[in-house]
N, C-alpha and C positions, 0 to 999 in steps of 0.2 A: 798775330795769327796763333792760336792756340797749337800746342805741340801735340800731332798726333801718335796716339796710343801705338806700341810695335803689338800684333799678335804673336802669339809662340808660337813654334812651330806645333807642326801635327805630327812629327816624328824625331822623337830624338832616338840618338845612337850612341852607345854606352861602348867601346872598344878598346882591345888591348888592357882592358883590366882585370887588375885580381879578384875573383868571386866577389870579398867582403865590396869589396870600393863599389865592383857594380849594385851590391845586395842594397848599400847603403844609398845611390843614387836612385835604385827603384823604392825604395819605401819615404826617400823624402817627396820626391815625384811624388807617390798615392799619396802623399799626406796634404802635399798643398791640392791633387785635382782629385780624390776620391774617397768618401768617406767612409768608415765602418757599414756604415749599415747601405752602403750602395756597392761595397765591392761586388758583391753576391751579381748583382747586374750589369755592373759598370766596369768590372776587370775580369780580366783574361791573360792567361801563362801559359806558357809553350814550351813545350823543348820540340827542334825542327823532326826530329825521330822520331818525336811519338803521334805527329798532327798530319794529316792530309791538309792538301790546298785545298781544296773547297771550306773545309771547318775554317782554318786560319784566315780564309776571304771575307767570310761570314760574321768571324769578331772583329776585320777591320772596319768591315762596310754598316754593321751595329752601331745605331745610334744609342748615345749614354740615355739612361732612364730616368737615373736619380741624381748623379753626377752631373756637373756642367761641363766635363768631360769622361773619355770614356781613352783606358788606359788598355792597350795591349801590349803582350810583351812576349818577342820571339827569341829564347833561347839555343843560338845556331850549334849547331852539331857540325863537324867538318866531316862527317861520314855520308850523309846525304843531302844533298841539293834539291831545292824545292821550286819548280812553278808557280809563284803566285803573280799570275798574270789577272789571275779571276777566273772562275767557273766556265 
Protein backbone atom coordinates (compact mmCIF):
# COMPACT_ATOMS: atom_id res chain seq x y z
CA UNK A 1 0.00 0.00 0.00
CA UNK A 2 1.51 3.19 -0.92
CA UNK A 3 2.22 5.76 2.00
CA UNK A 4 -0.26 8.45 2.01
CA UNK A 5 0.83 11.98 1.52
CA UNK A 6 0.34 14.16 5.35
CA UNK A 7 -1.27 17.63 4.05
CA UNK A 8 -0.05 20.83 6.11
CA UNK A 9 -1.85 22.36 8.07
CA UNK A 10 -4.00 25.45 7.10
CA UNK A 11 -2.79 27.41 10.06
CA UNK A 12 0.25 27.45 11.65
CA UNK A 13 1.05 29.35 14.95
CA UNK A 14 4.35 30.97 15.71
CA UNK A 15 4.12 31.60 19.82
CA UNK A 16 6.16 32.79 22.73
CA UNK A 17 8.74 34.03 20.45
CA UNK A 18 11.25 36.64 19.87
CA UNK A 19 10.28 39.00 16.87
CA UNK A 20 13.61 37.71 14.81
CA UNK A 21 12.66 33.79 15.34
CA UNK A 22 9.01 34.65 14.49
CA UNK A 23 10.31 37.22 11.51
CA UNK A 24 12.44 34.15 10.34
CA UNK A 25 9.65 31.47 10.45
CA UNK A 26 7.42 33.90 8.40
CA UNK A 27 9.75 34.42 5.50
CA UNK A 28 10.79 30.74 5.27
CA UNK A 29 6.98 29.92 5.33
CA UNK A 30 6.62 32.72 2.12
CA UNK A 31 9.54 31.13 0.60
CA UNK A 32 8.46 27.51 0.29
CA UNK A 33 4.19 28.55 -0.35
CA UNK A 34 4.52 32.25 -1.92
CA UNK A 35 6.23 33.76 -4.52
CA UNK A 36 7.64 37.28 -5.21
CA UNK A 37 5.60 38.17 -7.74
CA UNK A 38 2.30 36.57 -5.99
CA UNK A 39 2.72 38.14 -2.75
CA UNK A 40 0.95 41.18 -4.15
CA UNK A 41 -2.20 38.62 -4.20
CA UNK A 42 -1.46 35.89 -2.15
CA UNK A 43 -0.35 37.50 1.22
CA UNK A 44 -1.74 39.43 3.78
CA UNK A 45 -0.12 41.07 7.36
CA UNK A 46 -1.89 42.33 10.16
CA UNK A 47 -1.40 43.60 13.38
CA UNK A 48 -4.77 42.74 15.40
CA UNK A 49 -5.10 46.93 16.14
CA UNK A 50 -4.98 48.03 13.07
CA UNK A 51 -7.56 45.47 11.11
CA UNK A 52 -11.40 44.95 11.67
CA UNK A 53 -12.88 41.49 11.48
CA UNK A 54 -14.69 41.66 8.60
CA UNK A 55 -11.11 42.68 6.50
CA UNK A 56 -9.23 39.96 8.45
CA UNK A 57 -12.29 37.36 7.47
CA UNK A 58 -12.09 38.39 3.99
CA UNK A 59 -8.06 37.37 3.70
CA UNK A 60 -8.86 34.16 5.33
CA UNK A 61 -11.80 33.09 3.34
CA UNK A 62 -9.49 34.64 -0.20
CA UNK A 63 -8.66 32.06 -2.34
CA UNK A 64 -4.70 32.18 -3.45
CA UNK A 65 -4.50 33.60 -7.19
CA UNK A 66 -1.05 32.93 -7.98
CA UNK A 67 0.23 30.90 -5.19
CA UNK A 68 -0.69 27.30 -4.56
CA UNK A 69 -1.35 28.72 -1.27
CA UNK A 70 -2.35 31.77 0.24
CA UNK A 71 -0.38 33.08 3.44
CA UNK A 72 -2.05 35.29 6.16
CA UNK A 73 -0.62 36.44 8.97
CA UNK A 74 -2.26 37.96 12.31
CA UNK A 75 0.09 39.90 14.35
CA UNK A 76 -1.93 39.69 18.07
CA UNK A 77 -1.86 42.79 20.06
CA UNK A 78 -2.84 41.93 23.87
CA UNK A 79 -4.61 45.35 23.89
CA UNK A 80 -7.52 44.41 21.73
CA UNK A 81 -9.38 41.20 21.24
CA UNK A 82 -11.09 40.47 18.01
CA UNK A 83 -14.30 38.49 16.63
CA UNK A 84 -13.41 36.74 13.94
CA UNK A 85 -16.27 34.54 13.94
CA UNK A 86 -17.02 35.85 10.14
CA UNK A 87 -19.09 38.65 8.98
Amino acid sequence: MPARKTAKPPMIIVSRAGRVLVREKLDELLREHVTDDARAFDYSEFRSTDVDAPTFWNALITLPLLAKRRVVVLHLQASRKMNCSGP
